[in-house]
Each structure stands twice: as C-alpha cells, then as structure tokens.
Backbone as JSON, one array per atom type, in Angstrom:
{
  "sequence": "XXXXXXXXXXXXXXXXXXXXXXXXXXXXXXXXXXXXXXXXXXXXXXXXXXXXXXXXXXXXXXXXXXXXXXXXXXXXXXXXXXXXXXXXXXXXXXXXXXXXXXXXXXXXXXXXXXXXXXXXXXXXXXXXXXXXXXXXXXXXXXXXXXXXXXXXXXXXXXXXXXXXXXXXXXXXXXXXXXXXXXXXXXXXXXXXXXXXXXXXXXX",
  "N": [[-142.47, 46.81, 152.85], [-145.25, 48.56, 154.49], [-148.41, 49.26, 153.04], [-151.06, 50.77, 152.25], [-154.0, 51.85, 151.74], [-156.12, 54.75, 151.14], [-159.25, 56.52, 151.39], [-160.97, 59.38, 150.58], [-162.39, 62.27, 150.76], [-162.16, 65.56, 148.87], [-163.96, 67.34, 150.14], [-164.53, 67.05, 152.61], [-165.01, 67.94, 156.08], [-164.13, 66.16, 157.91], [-162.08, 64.44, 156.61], [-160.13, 66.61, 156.44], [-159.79, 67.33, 159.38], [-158.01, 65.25, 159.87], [-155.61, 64.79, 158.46], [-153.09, 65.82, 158.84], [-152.65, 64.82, 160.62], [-152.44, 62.04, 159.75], [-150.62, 61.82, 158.05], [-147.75, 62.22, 159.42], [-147.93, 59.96, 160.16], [-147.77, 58.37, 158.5], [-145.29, 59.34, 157.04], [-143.72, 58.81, 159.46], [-143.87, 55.87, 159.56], [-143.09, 54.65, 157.02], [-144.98, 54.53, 154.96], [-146.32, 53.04, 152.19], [-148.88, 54.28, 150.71], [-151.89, 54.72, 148.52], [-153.89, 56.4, 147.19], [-157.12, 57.89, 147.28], [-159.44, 59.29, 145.98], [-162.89, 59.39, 146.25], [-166.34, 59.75, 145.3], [-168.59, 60.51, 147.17], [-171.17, 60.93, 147.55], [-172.31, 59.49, 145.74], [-170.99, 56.98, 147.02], [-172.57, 57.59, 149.65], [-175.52, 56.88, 148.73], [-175.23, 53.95, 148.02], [-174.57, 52.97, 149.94], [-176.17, 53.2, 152.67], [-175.84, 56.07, 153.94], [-176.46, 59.68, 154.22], [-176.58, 62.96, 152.33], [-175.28, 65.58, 153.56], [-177.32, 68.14, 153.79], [-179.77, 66.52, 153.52], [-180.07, 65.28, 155.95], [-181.22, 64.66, 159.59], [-182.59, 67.03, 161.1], [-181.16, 66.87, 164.54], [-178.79, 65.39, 163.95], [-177.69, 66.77, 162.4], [-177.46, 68.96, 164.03], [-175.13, 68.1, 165.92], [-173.41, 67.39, 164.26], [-172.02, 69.51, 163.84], [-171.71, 70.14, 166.61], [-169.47, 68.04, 167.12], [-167.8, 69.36, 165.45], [-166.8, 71.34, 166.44], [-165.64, 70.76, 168.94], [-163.35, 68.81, 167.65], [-162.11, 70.75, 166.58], [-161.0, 72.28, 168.84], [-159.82, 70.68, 170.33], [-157.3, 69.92, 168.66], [-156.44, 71.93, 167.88], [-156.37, 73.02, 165.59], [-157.52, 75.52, 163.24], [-160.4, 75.52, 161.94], [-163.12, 77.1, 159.75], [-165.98, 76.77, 160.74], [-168.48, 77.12, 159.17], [-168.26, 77.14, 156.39], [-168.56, 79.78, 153.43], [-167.91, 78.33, 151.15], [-168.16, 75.62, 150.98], [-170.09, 73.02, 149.99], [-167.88, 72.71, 147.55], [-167.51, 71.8, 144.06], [-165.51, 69.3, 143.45], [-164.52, 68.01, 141.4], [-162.2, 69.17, 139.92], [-160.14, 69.1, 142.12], [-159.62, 66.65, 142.29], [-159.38, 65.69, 139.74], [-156.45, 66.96, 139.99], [-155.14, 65.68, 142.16], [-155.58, 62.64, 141.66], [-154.03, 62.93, 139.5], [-151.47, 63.45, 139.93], [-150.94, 61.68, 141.47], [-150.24, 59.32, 139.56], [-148.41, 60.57, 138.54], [-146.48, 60.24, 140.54], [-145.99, 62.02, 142.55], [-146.34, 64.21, 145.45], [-149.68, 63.44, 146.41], [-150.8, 62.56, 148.45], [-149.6, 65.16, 150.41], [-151.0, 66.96, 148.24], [-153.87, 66.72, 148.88], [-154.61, 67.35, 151.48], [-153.73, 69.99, 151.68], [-155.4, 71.02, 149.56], [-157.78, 70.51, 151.28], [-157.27, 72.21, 153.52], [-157.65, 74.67, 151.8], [-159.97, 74.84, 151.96], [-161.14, 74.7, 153.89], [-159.96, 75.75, 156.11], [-159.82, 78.58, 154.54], [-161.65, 78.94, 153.35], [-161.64, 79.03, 150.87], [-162.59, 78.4, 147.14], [-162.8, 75.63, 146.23], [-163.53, 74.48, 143.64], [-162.49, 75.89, 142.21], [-159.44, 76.5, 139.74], [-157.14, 78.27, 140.42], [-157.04, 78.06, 143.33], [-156.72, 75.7, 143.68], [-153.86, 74.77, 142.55], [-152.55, 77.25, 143.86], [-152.86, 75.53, 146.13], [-151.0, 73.62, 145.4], [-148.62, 74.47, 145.22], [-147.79, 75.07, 147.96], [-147.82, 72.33, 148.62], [-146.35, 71.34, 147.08], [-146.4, 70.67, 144.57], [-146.39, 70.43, 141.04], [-149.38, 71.89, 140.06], [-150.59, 72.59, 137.44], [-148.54, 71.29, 135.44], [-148.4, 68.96, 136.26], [-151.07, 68.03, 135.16], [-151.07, 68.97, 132.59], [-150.06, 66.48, 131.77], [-151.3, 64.51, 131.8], [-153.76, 61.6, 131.68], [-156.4, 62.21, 130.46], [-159.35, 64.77, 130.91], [-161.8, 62.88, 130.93], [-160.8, 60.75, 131.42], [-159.72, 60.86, 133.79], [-162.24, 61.14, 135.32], [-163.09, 58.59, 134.71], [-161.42, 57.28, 136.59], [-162.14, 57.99, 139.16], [-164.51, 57.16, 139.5], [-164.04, 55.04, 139.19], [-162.69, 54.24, 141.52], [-164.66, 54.89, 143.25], [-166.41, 53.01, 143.06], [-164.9, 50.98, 143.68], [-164.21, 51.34, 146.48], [-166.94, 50.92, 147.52], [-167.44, 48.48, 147.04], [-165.27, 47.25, 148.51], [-166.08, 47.63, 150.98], [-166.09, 50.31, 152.48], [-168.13, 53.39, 153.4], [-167.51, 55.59, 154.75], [-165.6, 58.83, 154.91], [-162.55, 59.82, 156.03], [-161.62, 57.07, 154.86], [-159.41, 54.89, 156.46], [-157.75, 51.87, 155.0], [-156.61, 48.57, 155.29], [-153.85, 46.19, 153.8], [-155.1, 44.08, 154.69], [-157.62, 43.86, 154.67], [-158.68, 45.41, 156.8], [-160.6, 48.22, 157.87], [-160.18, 51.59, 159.0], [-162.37, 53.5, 160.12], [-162.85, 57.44, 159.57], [-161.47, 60.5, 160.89], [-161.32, 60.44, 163.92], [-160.39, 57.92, 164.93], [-157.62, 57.62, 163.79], [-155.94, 57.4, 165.96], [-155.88, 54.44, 166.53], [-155.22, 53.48, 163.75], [-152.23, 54.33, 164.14], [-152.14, 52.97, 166.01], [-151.97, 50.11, 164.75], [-149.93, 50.79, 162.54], [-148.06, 50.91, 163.73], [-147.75, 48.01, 165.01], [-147.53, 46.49, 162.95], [-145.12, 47.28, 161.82], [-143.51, 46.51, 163.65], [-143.45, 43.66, 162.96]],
  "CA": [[-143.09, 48.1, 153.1], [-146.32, 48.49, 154.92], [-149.13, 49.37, 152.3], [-152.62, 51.48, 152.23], [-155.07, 52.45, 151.15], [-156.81, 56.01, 151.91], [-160.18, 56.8, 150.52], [-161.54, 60.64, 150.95], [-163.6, 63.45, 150.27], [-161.98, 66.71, 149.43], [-165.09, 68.51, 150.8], [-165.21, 66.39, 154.15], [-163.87, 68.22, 157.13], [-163.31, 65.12, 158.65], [-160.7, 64.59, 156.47], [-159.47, 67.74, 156.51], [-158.6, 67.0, 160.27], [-157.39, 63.67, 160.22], [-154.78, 64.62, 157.37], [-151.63, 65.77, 158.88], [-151.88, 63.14, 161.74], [-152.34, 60.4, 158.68], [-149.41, 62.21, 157.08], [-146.98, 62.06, 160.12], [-147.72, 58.64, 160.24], [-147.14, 57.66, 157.09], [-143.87, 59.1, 157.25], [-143.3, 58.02, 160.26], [-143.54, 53.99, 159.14], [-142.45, 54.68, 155.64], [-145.78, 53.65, 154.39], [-146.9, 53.29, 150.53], [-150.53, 54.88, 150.61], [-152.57, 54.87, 147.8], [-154.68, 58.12, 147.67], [-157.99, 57.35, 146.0], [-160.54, 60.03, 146.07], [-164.58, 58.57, 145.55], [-167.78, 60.34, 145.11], [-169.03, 60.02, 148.72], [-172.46, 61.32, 147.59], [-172.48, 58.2, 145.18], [-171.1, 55.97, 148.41], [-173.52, 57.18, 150.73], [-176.2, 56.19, 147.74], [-175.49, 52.76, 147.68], [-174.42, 52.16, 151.66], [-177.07, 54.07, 153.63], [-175.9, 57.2, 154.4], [-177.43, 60.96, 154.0], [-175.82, 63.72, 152.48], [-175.75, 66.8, 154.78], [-178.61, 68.2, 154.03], [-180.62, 65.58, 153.99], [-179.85, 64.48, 157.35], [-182.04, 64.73, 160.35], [-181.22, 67.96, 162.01], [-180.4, 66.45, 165.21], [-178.36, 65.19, 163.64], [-176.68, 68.15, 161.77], [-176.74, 69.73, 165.34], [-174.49, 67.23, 166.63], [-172.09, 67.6, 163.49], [-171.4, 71.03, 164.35], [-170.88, 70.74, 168.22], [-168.28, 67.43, 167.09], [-166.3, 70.17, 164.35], [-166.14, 72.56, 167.44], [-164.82, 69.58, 169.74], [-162.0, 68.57, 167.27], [-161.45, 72.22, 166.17], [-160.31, 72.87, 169.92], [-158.32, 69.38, 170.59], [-156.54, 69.62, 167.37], [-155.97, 73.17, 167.42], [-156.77, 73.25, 163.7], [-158.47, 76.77, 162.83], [-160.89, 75.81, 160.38], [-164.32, 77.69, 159.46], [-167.04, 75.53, 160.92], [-169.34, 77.17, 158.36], [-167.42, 77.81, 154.95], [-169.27, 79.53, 152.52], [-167.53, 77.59, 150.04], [-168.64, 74.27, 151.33], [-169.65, 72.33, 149.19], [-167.27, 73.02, 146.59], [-167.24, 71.3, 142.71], [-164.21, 69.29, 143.91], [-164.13, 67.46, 140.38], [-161.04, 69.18, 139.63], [-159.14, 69.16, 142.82], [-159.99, 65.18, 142.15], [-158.15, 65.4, 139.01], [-154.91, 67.12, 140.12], [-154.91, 64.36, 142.92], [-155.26, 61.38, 140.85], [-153.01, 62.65, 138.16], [-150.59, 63.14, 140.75], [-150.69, 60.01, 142.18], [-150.14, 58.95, 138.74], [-147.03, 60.89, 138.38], [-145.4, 59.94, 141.92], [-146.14, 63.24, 143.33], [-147.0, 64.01, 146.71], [-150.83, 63.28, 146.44], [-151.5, 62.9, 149.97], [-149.96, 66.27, 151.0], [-152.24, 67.5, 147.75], [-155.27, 66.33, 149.35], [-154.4, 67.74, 152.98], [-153.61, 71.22, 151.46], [-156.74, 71.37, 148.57], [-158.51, 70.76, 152.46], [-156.91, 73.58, 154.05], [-157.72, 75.9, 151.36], [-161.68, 74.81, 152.0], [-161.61, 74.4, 155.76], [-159.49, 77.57, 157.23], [-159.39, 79.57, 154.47], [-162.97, 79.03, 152.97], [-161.64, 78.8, 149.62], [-163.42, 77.75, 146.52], [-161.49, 74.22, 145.78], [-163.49, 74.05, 142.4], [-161.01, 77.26, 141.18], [-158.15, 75.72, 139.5], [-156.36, 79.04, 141.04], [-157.07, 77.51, 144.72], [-155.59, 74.09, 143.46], [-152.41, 75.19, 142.17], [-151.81, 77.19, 144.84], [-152.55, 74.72, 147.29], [-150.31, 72.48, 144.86], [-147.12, 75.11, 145.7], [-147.43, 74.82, 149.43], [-147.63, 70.9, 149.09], [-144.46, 71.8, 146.49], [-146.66, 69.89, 143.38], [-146.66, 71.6, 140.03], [-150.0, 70.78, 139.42], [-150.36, 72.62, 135.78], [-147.91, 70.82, 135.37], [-149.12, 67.56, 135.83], [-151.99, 67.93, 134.92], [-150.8, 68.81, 131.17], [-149.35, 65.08, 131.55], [-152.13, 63.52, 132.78], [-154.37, 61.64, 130.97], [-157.88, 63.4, 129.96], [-160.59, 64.81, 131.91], [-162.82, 61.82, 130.71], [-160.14, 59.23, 131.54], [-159.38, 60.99, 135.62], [-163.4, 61.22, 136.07], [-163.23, 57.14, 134.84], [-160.83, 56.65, 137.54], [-162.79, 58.84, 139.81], [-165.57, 56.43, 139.39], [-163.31, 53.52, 139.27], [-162.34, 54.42, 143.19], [-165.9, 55.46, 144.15], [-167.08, 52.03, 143.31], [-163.92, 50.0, 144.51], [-164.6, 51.81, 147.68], [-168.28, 50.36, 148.49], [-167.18, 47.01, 147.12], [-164.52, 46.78, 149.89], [-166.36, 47.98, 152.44], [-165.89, 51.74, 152.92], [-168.9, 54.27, 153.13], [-167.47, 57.17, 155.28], [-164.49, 59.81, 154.57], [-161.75, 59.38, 155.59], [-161.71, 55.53, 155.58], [-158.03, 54.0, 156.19], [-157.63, 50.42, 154.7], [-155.54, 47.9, 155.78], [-153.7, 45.19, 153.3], [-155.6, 42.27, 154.99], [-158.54, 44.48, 154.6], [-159.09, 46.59, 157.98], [-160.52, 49.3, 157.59], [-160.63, 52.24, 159.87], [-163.01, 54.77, 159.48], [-163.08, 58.6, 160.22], [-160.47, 61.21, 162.01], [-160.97, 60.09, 165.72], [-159.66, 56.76, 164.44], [-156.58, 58.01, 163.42], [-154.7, 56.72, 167.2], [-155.75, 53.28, 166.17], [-154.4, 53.95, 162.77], [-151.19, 54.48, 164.66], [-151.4, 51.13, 166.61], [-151.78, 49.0, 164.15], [-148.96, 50.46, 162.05], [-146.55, 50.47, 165.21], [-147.26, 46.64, 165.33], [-147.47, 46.15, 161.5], [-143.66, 47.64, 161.82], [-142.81, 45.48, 164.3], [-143.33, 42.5, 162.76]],
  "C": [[-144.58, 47.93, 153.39], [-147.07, 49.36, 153.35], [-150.17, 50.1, 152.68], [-153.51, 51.76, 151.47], [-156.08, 53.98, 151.59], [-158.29, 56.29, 150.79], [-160.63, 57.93, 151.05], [-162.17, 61.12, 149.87], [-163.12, 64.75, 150.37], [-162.75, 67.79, 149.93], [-165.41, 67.8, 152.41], [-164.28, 67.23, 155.19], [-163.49, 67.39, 158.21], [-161.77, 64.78, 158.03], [-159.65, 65.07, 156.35], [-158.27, 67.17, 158.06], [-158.17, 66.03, 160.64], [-156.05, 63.78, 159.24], [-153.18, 65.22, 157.94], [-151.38, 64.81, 160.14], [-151.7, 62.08, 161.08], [-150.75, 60.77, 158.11], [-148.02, 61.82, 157.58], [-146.87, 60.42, 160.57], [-147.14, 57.72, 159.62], [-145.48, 57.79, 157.37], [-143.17, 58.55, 158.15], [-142.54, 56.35, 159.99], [-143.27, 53.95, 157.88], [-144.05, 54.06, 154.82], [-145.8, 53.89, 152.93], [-148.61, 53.47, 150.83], [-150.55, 55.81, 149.07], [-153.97, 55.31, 147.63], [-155.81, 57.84, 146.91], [-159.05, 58.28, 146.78], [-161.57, 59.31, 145.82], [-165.15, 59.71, 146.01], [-168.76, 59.95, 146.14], [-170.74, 60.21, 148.81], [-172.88, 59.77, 146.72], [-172.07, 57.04, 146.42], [-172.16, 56.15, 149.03], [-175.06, 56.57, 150.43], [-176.5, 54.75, 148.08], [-174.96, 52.2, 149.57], [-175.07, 53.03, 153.23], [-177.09, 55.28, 154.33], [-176.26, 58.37, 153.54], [-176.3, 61.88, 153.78], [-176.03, 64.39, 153.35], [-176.99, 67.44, 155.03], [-179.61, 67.72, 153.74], [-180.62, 64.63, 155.24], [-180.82, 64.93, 158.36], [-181.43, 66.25, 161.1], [-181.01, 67.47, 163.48], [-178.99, 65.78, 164.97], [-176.92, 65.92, 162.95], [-175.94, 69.09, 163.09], [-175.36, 69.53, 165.99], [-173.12, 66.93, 165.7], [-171.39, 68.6, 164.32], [-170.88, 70.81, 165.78], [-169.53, 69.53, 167.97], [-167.41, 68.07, 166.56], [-165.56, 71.19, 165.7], [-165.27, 71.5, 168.65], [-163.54, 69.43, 169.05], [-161.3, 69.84, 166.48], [-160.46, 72.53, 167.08], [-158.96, 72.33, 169.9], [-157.4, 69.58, 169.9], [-155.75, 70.75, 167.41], [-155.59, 73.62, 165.97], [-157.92, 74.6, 163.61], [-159.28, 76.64, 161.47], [-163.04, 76.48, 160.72], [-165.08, 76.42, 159.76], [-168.02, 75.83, 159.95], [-168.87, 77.73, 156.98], [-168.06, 78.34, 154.09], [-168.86, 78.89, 151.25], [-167.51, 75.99, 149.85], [-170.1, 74.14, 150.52], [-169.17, 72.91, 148.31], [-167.38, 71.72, 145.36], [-165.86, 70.71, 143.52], [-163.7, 67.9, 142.45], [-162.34, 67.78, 140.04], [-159.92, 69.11, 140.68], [-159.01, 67.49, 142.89], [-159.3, 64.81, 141.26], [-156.73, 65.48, 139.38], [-154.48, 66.04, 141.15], [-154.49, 63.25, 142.72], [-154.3, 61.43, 139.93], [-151.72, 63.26, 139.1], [-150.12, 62.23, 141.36], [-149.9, 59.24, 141.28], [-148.62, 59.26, 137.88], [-145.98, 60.59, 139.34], [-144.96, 60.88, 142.48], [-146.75, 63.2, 144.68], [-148.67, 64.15, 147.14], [-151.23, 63.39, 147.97], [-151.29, 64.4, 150.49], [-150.69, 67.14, 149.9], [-152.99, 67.78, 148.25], [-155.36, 67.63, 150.54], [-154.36, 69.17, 152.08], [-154.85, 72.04, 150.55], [-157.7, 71.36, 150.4], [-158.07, 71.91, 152.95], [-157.78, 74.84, 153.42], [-159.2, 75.84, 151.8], [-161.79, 75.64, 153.6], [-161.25, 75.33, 156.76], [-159.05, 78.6, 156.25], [-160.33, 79.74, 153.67], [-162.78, 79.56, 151.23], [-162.41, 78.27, 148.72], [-162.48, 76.6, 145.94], [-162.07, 73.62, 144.89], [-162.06, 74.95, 141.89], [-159.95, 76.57, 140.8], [-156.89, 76.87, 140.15], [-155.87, 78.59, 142.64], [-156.41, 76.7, 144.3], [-154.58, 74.18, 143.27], [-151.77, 75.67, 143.44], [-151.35, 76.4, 146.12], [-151.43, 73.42, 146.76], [-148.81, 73.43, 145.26], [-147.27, 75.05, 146.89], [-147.61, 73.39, 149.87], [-146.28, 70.57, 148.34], [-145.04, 70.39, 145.2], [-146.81, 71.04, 142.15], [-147.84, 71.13, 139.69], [-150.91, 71.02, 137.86], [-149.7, 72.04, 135.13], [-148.14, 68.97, 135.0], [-150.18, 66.91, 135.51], [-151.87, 68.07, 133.06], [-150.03, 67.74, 131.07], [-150.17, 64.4, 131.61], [-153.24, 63.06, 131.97], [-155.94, 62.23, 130.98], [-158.78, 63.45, 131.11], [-161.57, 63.67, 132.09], [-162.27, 61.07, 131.59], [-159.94, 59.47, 133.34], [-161.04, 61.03, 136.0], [-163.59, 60.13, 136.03], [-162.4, 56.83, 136.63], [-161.47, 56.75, 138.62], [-163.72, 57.95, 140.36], [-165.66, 55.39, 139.9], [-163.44, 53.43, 141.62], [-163.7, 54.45, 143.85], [-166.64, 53.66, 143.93], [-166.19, 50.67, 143.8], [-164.08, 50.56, 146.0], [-166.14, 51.32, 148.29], [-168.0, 48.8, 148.03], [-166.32, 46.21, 148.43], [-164.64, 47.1, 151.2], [-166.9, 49.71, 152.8], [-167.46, 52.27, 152.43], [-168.94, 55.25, 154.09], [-165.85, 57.74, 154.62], [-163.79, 60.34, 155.62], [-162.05, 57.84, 156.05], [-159.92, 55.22, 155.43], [-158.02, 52.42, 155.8], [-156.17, 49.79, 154.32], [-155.09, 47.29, 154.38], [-154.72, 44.15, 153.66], [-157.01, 42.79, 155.41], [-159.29, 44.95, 155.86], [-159.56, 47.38, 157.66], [-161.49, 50.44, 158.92], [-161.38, 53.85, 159.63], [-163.52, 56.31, 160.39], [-161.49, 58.87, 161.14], [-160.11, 60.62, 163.47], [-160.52, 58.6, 165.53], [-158.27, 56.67, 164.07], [-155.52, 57.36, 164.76], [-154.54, 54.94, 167.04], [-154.98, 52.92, 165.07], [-152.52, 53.27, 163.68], [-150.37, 53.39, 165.21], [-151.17, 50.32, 165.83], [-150.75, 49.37, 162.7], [-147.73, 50.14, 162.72], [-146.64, 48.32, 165.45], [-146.9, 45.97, 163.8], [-145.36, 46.39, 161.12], [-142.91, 47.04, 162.77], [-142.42, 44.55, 164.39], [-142.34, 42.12, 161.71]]
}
C-alpha cells in the first residue's frame, strides 16, 4: 500500500482547495495518509515565512487575485474574505488528531472543518461548527473526542507534528510527503500529486 503523509492548516484556504482532489486520489490508489495538522505560524517561524499580515502587501494583493483564480477553475464557492478567518483552530486540531487516532475518517474531517471556514465563513474554533462538520464527513466527533486522550496530550501531538514537519522539510500548507521523502507543496501541486501516485501504483 502506497503511504503519506499530509501536513495542513485548518485555516489555510489553500488547503481548503486542494482537499477533495487529495481525497479522490487517495481513494482512488487506496492510499494510507497520515493526517498531521502543525502550527504553520510556528513553521513559518523557524523556515522563513510571514504570516498574513505581516506580509508585504504586494504580496497580500497577489494572494487574493490567486484565491479568485482557483475559486473560478475549481468551481469551489468559498468567501475570499471570511470574517471568521483566522479562526482558534486548536480544537478542530483535536477532533482531527483524535480521529486519526481512532481510525476515523480524518482527512474528510479536515476537508469539511475547511468548508465550514471557507464557503460558509464559519467559526471552526466553535465545537458546534466541528461536530457538525464531523456529521457531513459521517465522524462522531463528541464522540471521539470523549475517547481521546487529553487536551494536554492532542496539543503535545499538535506540537509533535508542527516540529516533525520543519525537520522533514515542509514549511507551507498543504505539503504532500512522499515515503522516500518528496514532498509536494501547495494545491496547484495536487496534478503532480496524481503522477507520481499513478506511477507509484504501477510499480
């Protein structure tokens, strides 16, 4: 079985739209992907990048006209300006990890805690937003979350990922990583993605 690694940001709307083409892929090649949220404000810390607003605004300009570019292509309806961006996404970080942890569908978690941000300008601290976005990915995630070990012990892991993530490379959201340590980074990457599991399945 092909293998992964996914590292995100439930507040990035990059990975918002890179998440049901990663998804269809996955299933596609049967992959095992291992869903590991990090603290992208702590990545961009230690591997040179700026949060948002601390970025140059040319820079910021040039976000915005790329969200309206892959808004169109994609035909993904999401709020280019959410007021609920940035969201506390500590806890949609827990139900993730302690899903993962149960052998729940963590990835379509992720993809759906994005939705609620990105086209429906949800607040994805609310544990009300999380849940529900945990019934339209079909996770209980009160559920597993009263299984799961402690808030302390999912913000260790939390941590754990955010610094196994600049050790192996990664400092954008979404990064895909290979087994033999590829790693492809960001949405518009996602067709490469594609190639190199179509040959990875070939072999």
């Amino acid at each position: 079985m092909i293998k992964m690694e996914y590292y995100l940001s439930l507040n990035s709307p990059w990975t918002y739209l890179g998440s049901a083409r990663f998804i269809n892929l996955v299933k596609q090649h049967n992959v095992d992907v291992t869903v590991k949220p990090a603290n992208f404000g702590d990545v961009f810390a230690q591997t040179g990048g700026l949060p948002l607003p601390k970025r140059a605004p040319q820079r910021q300009a040039y976000r915005m006209f790329e969200m309206k570019r892959w808004r169109d292509e994609l035909n993904i309806p999401i709020q280019l300006e959410p007021v609920n961006f940035p969201s506390n996404e500590a806890r949609g970080v827990h139900a993730v990890i302690a899903t993962k942890l149960a052998g729940g569908d963590a990835l379509g978690l992720s993809a759906e805690i994005g939705r609620s941000l990105w086209e429906m300008d949800l607040n994805i601290g609310d544990m009300a937003v999380i849940e529900e976005a945990g019934r339209r990915a079909g996770v209980d995630v009160a559920a597993v979350l009263e299984k799961a070990p402690s808030a302390d012990e999912l913000d260790a892991m939390w941590q754990a990922n955010t610094k196994e993530a600049v050790d192996k490379g990664v400092f954008g959201a979404p990064s895909y990583r290979f087994e033999d340590g590829e790693i492809m980074w960001g949405q518009d990457r996602v067709h490469f993605v594609a190639k190199k599991l179509a040959e990875l399945a070939a072999t």
